[in-house]
NUKOLPA-393929 format. One record per atom (N, C-alpha, C): residue number from 1; atom name; x, y, z negated. Coordinates in Angstrom, 3 decimals, always signed. Atoms other than C-alpha are relative to their C-alpha. Layout:
! NUKOLPA-393929
<site><resi>NUM</resi><name>CA</name><x>X</x><y>Y</y><z>Z</z></site>
...
//
This chain:
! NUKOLPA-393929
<site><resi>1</resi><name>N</name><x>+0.853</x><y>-1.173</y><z>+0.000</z></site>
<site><resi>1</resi><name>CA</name><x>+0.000</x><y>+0.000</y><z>+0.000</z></site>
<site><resi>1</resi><name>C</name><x>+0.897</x><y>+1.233</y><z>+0.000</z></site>
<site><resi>2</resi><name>N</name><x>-0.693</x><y>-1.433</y><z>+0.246</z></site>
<site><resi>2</resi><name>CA</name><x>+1.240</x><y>+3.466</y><z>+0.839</z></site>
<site><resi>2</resi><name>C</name><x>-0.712</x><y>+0.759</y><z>-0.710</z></site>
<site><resi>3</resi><name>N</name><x>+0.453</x><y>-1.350</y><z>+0.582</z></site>
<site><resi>3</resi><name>CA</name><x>+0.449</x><y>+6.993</y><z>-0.123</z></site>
<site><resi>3</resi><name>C</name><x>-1.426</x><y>+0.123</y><z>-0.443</z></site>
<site><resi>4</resi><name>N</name><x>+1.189</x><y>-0.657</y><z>-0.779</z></site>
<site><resi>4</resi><name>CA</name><x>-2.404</x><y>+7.677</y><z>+1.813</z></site>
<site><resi>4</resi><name>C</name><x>-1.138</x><y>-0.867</y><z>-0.246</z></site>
<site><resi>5</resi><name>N</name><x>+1.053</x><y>+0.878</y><z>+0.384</z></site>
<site><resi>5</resi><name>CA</name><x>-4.349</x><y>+4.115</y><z>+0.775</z></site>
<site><resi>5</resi><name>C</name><x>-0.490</x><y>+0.759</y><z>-1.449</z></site>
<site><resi>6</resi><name>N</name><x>+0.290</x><y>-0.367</y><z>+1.111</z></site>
<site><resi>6</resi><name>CA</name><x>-3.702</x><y>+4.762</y><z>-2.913</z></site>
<site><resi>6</resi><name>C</name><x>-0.685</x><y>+1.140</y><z>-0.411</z></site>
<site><resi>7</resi><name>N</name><x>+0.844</x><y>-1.032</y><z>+0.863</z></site>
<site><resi>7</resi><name>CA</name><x>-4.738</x><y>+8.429</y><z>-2.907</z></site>
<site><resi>7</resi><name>C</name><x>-1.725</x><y>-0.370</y><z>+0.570</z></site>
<site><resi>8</resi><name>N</name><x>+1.531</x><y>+0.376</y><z>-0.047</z></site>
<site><resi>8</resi><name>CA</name><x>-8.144</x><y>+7.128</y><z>-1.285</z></site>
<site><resi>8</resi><name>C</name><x>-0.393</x><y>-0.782</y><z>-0.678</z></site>
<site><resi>9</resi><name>N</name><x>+0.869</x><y>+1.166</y><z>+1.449</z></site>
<site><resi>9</resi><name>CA</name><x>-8.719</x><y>+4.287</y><z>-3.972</z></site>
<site><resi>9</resi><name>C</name><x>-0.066</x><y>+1.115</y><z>-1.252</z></site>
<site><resi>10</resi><name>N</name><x>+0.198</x><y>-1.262</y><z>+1.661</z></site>
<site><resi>10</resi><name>CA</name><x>-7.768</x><y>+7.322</y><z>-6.804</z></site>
<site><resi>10</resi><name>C</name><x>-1.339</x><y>+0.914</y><z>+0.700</z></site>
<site><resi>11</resi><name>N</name><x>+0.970</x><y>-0.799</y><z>+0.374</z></site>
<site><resi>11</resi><name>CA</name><x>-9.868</x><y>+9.707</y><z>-5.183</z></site>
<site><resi>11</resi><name>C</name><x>-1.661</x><y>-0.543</y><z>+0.223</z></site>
<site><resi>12</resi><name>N</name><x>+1.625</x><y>+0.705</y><z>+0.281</z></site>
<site><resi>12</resi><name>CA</name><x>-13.078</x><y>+7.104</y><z>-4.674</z></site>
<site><resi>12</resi><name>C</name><x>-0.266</x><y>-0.445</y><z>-1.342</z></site>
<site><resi>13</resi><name>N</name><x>-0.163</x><y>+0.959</y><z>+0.979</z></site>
<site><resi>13</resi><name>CA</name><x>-12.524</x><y>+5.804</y><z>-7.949</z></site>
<site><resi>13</resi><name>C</name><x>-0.971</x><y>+1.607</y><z>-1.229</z></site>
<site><resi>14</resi><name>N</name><x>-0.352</x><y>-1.078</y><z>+0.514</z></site>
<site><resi>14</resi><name>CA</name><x>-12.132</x><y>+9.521</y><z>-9.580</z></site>
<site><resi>14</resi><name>C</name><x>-1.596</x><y>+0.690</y><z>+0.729</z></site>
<site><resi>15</resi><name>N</name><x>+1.314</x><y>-0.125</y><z>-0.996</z></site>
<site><resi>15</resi><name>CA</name><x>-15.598</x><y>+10.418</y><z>-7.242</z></site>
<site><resi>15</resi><name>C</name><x>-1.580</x><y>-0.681</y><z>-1.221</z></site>
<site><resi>16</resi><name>N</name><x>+0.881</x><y>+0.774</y><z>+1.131</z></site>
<site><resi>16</resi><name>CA</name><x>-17.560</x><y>+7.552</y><z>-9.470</z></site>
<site><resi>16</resi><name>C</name><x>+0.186</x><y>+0.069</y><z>-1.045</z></site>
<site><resi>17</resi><name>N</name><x>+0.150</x><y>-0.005</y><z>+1.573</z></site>
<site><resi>17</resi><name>CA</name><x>-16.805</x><y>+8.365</y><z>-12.570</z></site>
<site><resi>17</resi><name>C</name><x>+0.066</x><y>+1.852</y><z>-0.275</z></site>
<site><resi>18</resi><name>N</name><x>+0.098</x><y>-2.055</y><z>-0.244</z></site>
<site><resi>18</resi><name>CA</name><x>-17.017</x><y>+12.372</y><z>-11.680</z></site>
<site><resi>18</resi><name>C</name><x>+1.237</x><y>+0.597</y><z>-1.089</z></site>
<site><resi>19</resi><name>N</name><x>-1.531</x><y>-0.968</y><z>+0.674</z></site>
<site><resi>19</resi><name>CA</name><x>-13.291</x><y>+13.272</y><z>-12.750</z></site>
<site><resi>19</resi><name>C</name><x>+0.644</x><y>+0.539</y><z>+1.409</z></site>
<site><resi>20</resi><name>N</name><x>-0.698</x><y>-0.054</y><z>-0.656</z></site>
<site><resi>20</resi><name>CA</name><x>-10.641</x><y>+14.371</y><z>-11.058</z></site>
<site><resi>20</resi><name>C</name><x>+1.287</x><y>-1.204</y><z>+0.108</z></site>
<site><resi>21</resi><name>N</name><x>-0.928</x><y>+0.472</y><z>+0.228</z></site>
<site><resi>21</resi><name>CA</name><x>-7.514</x><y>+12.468</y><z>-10.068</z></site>
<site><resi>21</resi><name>C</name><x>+0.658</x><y>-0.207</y><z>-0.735</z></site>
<site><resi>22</resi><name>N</name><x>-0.655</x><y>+0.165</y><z>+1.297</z></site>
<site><resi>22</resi><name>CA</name><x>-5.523</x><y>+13.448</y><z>-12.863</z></site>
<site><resi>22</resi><name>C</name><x>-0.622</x><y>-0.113</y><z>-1.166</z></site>
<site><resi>23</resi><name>N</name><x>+0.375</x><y>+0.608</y><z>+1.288</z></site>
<site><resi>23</resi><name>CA</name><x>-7.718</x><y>+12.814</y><z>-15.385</z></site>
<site><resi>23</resi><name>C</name><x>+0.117</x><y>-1.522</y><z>+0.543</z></site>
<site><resi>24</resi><name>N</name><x>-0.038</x><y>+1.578</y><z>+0.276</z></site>
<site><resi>24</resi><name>CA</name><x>-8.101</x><y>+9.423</y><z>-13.970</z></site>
<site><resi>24</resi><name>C</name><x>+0.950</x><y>-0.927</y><z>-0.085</z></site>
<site><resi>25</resi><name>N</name><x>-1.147</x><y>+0.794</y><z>+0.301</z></site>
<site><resi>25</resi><name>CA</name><x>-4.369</x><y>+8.875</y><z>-13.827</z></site>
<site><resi>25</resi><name>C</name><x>+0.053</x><y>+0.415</y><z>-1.538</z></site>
<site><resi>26</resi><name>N</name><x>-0.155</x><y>-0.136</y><z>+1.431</z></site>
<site><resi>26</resi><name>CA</name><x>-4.442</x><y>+9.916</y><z>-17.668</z></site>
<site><resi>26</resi><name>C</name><x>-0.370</x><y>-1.109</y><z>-0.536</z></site>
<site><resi>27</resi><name>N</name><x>+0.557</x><y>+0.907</y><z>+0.749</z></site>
<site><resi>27</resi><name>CA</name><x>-6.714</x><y>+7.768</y><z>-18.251</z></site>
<site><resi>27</resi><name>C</name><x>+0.536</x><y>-1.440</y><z>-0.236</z></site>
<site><resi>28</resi><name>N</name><x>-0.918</x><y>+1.216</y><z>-0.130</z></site>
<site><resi>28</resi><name>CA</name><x>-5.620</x><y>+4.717</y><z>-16.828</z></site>
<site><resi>28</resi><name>C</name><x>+1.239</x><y>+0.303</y><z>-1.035</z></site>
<site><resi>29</resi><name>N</name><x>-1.049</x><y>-0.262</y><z>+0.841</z></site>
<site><resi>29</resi><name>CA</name><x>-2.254</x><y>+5.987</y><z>-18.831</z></site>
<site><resi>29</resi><name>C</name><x>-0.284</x><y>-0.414</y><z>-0.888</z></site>
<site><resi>30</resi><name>N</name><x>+0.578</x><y>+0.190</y><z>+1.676</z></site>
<site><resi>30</resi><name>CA</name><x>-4.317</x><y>+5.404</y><z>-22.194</z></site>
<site><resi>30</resi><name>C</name><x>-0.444</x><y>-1.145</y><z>+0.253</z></site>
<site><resi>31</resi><name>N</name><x>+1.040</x><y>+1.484</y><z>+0.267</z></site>
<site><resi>31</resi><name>CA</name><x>-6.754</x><y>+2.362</y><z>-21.312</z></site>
<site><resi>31</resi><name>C</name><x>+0.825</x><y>-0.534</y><z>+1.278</z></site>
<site><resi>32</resi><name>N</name><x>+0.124</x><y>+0.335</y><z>-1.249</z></site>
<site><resi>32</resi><name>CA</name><x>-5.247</x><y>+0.256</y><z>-18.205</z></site>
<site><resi>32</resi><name>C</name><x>-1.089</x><y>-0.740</y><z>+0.623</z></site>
<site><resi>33</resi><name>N</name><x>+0.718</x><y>+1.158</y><z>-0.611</z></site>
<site><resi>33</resi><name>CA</name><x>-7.245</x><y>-2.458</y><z>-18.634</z></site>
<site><resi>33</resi><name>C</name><x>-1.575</x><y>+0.289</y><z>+0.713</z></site>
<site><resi>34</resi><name>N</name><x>+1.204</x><y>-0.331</y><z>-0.611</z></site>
<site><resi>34</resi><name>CA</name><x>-10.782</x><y>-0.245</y><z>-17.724</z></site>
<site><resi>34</resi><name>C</name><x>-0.384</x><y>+0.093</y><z>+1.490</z></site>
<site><resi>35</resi><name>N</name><x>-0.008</x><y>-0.209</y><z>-1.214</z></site>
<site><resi>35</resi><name>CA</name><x>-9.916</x><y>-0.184</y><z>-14.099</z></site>
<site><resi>35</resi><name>C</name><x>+0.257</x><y>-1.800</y><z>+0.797</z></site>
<site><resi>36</resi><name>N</name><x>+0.047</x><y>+0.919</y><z>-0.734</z></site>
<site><resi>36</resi><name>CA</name><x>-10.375</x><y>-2.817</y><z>-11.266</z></site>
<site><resi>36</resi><name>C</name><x>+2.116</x><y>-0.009</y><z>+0.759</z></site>
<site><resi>37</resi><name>N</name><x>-1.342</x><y>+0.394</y><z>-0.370</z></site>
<site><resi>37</resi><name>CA</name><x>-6.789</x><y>-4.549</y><z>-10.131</z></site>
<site><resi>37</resi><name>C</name><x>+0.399</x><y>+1.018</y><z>+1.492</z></site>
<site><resi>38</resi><name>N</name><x>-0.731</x><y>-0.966</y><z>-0.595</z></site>
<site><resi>38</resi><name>CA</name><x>-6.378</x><y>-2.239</y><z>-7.147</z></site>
<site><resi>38</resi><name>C</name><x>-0.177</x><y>+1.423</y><z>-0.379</z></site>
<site><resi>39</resi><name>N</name><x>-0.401</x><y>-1.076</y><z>+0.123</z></site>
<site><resi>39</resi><name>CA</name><x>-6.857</x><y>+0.764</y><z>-8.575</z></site>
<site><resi>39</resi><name>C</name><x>+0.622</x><y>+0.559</y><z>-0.925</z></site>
<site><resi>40</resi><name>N</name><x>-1.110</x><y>-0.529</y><z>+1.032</z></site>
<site><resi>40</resi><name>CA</name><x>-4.146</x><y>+0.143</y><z>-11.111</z></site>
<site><resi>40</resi><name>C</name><x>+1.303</x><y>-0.140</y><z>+1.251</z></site>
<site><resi>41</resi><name>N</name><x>-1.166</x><y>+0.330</y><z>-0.840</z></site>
<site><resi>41</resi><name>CA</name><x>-2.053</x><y>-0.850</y><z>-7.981</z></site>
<site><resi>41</resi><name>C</name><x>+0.441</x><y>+1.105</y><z>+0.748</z></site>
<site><resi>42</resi><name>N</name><x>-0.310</x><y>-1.626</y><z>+0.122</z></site>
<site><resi>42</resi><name>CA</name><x>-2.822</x><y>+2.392</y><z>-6.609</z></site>
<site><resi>42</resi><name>C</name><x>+0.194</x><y>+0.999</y><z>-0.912</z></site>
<site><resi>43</resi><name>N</name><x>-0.336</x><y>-1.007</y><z>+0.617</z></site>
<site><resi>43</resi><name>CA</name><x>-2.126</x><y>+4.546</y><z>-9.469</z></site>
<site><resi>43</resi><name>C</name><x>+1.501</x><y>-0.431</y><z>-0.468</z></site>
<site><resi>44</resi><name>N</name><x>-1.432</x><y>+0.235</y><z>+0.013</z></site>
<site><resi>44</resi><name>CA</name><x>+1.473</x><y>+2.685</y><z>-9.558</z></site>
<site><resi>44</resi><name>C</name><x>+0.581</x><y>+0.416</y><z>+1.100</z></site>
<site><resi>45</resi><name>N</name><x>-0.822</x><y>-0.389</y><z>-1.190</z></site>
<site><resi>45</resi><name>CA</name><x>+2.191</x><y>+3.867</y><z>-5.703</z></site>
<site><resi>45</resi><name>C</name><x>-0.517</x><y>+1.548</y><z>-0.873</z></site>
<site><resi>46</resi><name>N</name><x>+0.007</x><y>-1.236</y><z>+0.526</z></site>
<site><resi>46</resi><name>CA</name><x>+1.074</x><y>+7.226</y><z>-7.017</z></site>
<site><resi>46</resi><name>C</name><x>+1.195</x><y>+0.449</y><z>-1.225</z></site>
<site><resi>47</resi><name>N</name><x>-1.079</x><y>-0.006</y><z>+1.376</z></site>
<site><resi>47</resi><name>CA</name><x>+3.386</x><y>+7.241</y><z>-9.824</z></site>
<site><resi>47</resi><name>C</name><x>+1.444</x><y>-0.356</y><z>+0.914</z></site>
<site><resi>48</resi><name>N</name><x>-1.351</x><y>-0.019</y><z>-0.381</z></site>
<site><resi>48</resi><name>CA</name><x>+5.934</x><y>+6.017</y><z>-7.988</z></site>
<site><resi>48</resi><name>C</name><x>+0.459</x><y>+1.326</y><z>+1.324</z></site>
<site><resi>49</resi><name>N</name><x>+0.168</x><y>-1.034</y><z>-0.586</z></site>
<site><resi>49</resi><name>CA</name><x>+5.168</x><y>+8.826</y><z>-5.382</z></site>
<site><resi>49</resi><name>C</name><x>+0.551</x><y>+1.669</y><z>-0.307</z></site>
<site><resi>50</resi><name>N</name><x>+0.056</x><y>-0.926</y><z>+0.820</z></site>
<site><resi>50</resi><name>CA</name><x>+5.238</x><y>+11.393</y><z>-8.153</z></site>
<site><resi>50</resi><name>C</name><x>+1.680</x><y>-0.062</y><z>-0.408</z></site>
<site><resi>51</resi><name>N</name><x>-1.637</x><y>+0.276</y><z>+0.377</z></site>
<site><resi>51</resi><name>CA</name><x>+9.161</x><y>+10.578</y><z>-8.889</z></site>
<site><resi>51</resi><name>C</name><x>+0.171</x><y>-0.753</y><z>-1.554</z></site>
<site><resi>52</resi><name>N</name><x>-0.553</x><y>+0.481</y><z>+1.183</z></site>
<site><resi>52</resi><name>CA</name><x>+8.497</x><y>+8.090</y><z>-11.970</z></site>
<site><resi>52</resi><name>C</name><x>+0.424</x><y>-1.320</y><z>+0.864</z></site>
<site><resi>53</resi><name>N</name><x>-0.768</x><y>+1.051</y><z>+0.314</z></site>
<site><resi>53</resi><name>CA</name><x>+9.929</x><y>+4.763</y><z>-12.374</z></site>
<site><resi>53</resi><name>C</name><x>-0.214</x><y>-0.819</y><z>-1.206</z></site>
<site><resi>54</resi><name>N</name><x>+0.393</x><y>+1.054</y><z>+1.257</z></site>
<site><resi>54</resi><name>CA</name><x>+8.935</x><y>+1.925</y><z>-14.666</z></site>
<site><resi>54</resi><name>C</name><x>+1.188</x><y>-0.299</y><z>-0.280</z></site>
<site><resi>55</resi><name>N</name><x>-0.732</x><y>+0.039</y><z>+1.256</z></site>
<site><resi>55</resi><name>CA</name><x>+10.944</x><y>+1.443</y><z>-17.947</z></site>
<site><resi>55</resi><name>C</name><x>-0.409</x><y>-1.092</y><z>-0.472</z></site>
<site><resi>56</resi><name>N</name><x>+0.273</x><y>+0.987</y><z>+0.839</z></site>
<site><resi>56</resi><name>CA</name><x>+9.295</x><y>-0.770</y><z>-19.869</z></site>
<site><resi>56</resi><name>C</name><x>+1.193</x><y>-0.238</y><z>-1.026</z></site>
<site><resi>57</resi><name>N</name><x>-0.862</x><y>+0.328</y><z>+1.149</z></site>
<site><resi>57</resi><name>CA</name><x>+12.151</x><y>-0.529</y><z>-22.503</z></site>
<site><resi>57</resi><name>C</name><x>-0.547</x><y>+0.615</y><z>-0.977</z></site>
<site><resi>58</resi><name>N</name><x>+0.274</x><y>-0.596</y><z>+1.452</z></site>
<site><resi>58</resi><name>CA</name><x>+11.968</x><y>+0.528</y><z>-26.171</z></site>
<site><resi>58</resi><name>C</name><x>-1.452</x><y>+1.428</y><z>+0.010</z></site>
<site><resi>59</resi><name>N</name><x>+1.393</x><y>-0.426</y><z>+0.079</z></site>
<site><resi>59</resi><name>CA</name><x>+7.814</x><y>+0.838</y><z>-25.585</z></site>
<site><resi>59</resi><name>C</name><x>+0.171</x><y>+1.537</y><z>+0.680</z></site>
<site><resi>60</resi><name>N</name><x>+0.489</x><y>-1.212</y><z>-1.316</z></site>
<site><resi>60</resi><name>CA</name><x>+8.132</x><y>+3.852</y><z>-22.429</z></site>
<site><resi>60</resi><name>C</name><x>-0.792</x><y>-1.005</y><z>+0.843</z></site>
<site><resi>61</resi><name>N</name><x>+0.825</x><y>+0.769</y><z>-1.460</z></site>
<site><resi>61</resi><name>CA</name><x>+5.962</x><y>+2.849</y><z>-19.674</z></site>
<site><resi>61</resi><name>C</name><x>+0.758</x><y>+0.365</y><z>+1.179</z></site>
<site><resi>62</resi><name>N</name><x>-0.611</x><y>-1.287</y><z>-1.206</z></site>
<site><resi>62</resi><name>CA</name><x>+6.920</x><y>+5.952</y><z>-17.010</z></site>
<site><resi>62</resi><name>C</name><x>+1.278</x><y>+0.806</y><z>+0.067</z></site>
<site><resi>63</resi><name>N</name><x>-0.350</x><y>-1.260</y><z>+0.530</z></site>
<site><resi>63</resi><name>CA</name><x>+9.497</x><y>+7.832</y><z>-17.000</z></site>
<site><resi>63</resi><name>C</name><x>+0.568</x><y>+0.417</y><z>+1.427</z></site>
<site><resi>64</resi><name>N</name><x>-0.464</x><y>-0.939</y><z>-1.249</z></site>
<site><resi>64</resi><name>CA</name><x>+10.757</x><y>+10.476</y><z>-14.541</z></site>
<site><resi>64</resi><name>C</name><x>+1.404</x><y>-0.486</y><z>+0.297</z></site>
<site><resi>65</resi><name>N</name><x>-1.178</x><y>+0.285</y><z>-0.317</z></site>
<site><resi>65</resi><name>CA</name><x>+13.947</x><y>+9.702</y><z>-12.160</z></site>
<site><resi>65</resi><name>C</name><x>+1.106</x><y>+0.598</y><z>+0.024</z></site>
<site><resi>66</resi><name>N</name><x>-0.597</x><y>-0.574</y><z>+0.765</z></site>
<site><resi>66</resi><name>CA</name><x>+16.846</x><y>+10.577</y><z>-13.256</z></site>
<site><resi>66</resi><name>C</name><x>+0.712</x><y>+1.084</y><z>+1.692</z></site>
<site><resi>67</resi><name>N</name><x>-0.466</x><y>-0.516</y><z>-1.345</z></site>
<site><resi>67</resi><name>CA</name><x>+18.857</x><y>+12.706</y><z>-10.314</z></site>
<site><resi>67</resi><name>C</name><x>+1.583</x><y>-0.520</y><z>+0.247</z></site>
<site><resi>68</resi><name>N</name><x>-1.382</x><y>+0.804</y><z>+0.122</z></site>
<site><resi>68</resi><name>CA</name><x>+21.946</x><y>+11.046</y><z>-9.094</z></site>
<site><resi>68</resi><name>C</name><x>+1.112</x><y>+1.029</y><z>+0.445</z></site>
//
């Protein structure tokens, strides 16, 4: 999935539950499990879009890339 899928699963998703995008990437942030399996798959190309990078160490989830 690129960009352009993911931001159409965020913004149909974000449509039905009458938010915006970024609340609904917040959200997901707080609850994952409330969302259907692709539209946590799209809010990971989004994220990775955005310049994070999964951590998963000492309990981070996201974090921003570092600059080389």
């Amino acid at each position: 999935m690129r960009i352009k899928g993911a931001m159409t699963i965020l913004n149909k998703e974000a449509k039905f539950l009458g938010m915006t995008v970024e609340e609904v990437v917040d959200f997901i942030d707080n609850s994952p499990m409330a969302f259907p399996v692709k539209t946590l798959q799209a809010y990971e190309v989004y994220k990775m879009d955005q310049g994070y990078r999964w951590s998963g160490v000492n309990f981070e989830t996201w974090v921003k890339k570092e600059a080389a």
